[in-house]
C-alpha positions in Angstrom: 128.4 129.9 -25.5 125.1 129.0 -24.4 123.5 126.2 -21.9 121.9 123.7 -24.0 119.4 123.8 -21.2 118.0 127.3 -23.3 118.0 126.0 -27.2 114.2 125.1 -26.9 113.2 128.1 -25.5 115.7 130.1 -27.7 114.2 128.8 -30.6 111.2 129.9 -29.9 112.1 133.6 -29.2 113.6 133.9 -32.0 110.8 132.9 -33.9 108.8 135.3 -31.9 111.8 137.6 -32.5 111.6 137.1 -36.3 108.2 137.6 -36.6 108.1 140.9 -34.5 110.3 142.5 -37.3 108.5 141.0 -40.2 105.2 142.5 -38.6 107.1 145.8 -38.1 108.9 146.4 -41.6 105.4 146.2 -43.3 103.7 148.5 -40.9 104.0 152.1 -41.9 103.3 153.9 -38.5 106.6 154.9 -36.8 104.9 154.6 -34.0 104.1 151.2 -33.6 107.0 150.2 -36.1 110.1 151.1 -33.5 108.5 150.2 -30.4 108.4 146.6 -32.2 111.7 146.9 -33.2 112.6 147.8 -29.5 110.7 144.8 -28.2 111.7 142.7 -30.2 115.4 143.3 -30.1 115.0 143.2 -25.8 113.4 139.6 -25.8 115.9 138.3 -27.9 118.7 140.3 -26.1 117.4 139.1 -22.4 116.4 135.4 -23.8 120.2 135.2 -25.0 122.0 136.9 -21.8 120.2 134.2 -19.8 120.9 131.1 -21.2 124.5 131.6 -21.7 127.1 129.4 -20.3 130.4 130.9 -19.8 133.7 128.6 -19.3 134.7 128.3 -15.6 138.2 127.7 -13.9 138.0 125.2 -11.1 140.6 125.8 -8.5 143.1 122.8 -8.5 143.1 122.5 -4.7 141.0 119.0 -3.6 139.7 120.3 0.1 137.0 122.8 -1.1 133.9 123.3 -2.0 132.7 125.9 -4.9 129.9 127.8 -5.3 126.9 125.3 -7.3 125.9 128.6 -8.3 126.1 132.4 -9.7 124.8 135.2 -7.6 124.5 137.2 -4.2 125.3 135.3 -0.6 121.9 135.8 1.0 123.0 133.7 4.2 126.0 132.0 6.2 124.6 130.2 9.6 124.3 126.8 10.9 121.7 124.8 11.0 120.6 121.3 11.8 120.0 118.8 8.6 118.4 115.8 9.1 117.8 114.1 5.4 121.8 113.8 4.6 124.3 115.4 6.9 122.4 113.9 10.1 123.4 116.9 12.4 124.9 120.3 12.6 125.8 121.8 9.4 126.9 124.7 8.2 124.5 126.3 5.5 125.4 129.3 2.6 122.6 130.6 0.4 123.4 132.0 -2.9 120.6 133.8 -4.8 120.7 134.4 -8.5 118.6 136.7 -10.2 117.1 137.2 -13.4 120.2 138.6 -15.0 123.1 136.1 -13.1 124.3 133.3 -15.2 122.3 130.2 -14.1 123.9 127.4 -14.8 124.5 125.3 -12.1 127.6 122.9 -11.4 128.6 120.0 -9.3 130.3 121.5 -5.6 132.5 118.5 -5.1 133.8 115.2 -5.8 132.3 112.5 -5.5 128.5 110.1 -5.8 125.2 111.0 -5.4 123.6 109.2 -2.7 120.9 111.3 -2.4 118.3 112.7 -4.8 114.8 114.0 -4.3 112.5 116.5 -5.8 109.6 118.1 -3.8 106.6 120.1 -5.4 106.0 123.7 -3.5 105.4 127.4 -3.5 106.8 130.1 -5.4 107.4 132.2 -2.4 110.4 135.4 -3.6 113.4 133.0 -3.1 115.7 135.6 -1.1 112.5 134.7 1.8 114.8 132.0 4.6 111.6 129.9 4.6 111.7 129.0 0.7 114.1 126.5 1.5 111.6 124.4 3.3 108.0 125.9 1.1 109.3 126.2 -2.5 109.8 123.9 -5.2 113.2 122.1 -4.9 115.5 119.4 -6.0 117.8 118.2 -3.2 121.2 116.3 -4.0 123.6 114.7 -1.7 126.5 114.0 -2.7 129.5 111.7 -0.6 132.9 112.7 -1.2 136.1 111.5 0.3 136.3 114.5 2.6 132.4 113.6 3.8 128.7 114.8 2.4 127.8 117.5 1.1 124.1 118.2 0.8 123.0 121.2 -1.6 119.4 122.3 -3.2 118.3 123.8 -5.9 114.8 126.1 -4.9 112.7 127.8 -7.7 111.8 131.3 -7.2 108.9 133.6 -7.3 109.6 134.0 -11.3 111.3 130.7 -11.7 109.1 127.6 -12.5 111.2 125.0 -13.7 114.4 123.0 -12.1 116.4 121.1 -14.4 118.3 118.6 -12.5 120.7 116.0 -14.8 121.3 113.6 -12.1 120.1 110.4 -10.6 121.2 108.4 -7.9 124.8 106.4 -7.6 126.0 109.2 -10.0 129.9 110.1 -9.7 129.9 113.6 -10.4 133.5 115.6 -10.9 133.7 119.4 -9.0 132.9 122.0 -11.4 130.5 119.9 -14.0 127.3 121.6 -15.1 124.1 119.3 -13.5 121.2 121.6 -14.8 119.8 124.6 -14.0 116.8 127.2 -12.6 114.9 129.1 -14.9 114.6 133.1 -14.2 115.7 133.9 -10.5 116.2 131.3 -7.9 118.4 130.2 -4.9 120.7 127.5 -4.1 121.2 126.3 -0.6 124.7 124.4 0.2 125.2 122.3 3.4 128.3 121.0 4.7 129.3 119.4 7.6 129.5 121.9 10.7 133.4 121.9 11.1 134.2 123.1 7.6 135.7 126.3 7.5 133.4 129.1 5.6 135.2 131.3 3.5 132.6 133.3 2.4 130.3 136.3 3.8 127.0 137.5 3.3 126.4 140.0 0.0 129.8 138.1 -1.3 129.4 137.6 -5.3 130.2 133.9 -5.9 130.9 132.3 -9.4 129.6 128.9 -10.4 132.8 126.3 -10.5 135.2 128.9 -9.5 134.2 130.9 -6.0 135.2 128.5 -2.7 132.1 128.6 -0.6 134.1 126.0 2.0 137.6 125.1 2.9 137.6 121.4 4.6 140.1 120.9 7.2 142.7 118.3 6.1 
């Protein structure tokens, strides 16, 4: 299955894709033949890997919080947020890369309350400062356990964040919202007493890994 995030770009590989072979079968040098065979058969190949969009299993329980995101736990620290949470948070950073699936899906339950894109750098997204330099799209969301404030921060390959939502929004755990285009981060912030059940260089799964545990 794939994102329907990728079919425009998709459809234009494989036209590049197609035209590669054509281009190859009528030239008679071996040389320059399979070596566009080759290319041609990796941009399809990577184009394809990227954009797909497996099936996820939510967990059942309704005092967590999943991962928005495939990829690597860069970081697991506190911090202080002052646009949503308005005070000590706890923060995990989860960095996909170029071969991750990157999808991204709704954390928790609930409505977006807030919702604001900011133009940036392209600074290498694993860097602790992209969070406040990059481009980045930052949702909040208020469930009935409290808010949960998460951001979606382009990369220094990635140039495009596709975000689905707008404001007053009621958004179900585990539903896809958009995505980041070749290697990015996600940030997740949650209010400072939730319990982290995650650790840094953890691989977390989009819809299915619990980043936090809230206490009941």
């Amino acid at each position: 299955m794939f994102t329907k995030y990728g079919y425009t770009t998709i459809g234009a590989v494989a036209i590049i894709y197609f035209i590669l072979i054509v281009i190859g079968i009528f030239i008679n040098n071996g040389y320059v033949r399979y070596p566009l065979f080759i290319l041609a058969l990796l941009l399809i190949a990577f184009t394809l890997n990227f954009f797909r969009d497996p099936e996820r299993i939510v967990p059942s329980k309704d005092n967590i919080v999943v991962s928005p995101a495939d990829g690597k736990v860069l970081f697991v620290k506190e911090v202080i947020d002052e646009k949503f949470l308005n005070g000590k948070a706890k923060q995990i950073s989860v960095f996909m890369s170029p071969l991750n699936v990157h999808v991204n899906r709704i954390p928790i339950s609930g409505k977006v309350d807030y919702l604001k894109h900011y133009e940036g750098e392209f600074i290498a997204a694993f860097e602790d400062k992209a969070s406040e330099r990059n481009e980045r799209t930052e949702i909040g969301i208020t469930s009935a356990k409290g808010k949960v404030l998460f951001t979606q921060i382009a990369g220094f390959v990635a140039r495009r964040i596709i975000c689905d939502l707008n404001i007053g929004d009621e958004v179900k755990i585990g539903e896809r919202f958009g995505m980041i285009k070749f290697g990015s981060r996600v940030d997740i912030l949650v209010p400072v007493d939730w319990q982290e059940k995650v650790k840094k260089d953890d691989k977390v799964f989009a819809g299915e890994t619990v980043l936090f545990e809230i206490p009941q």
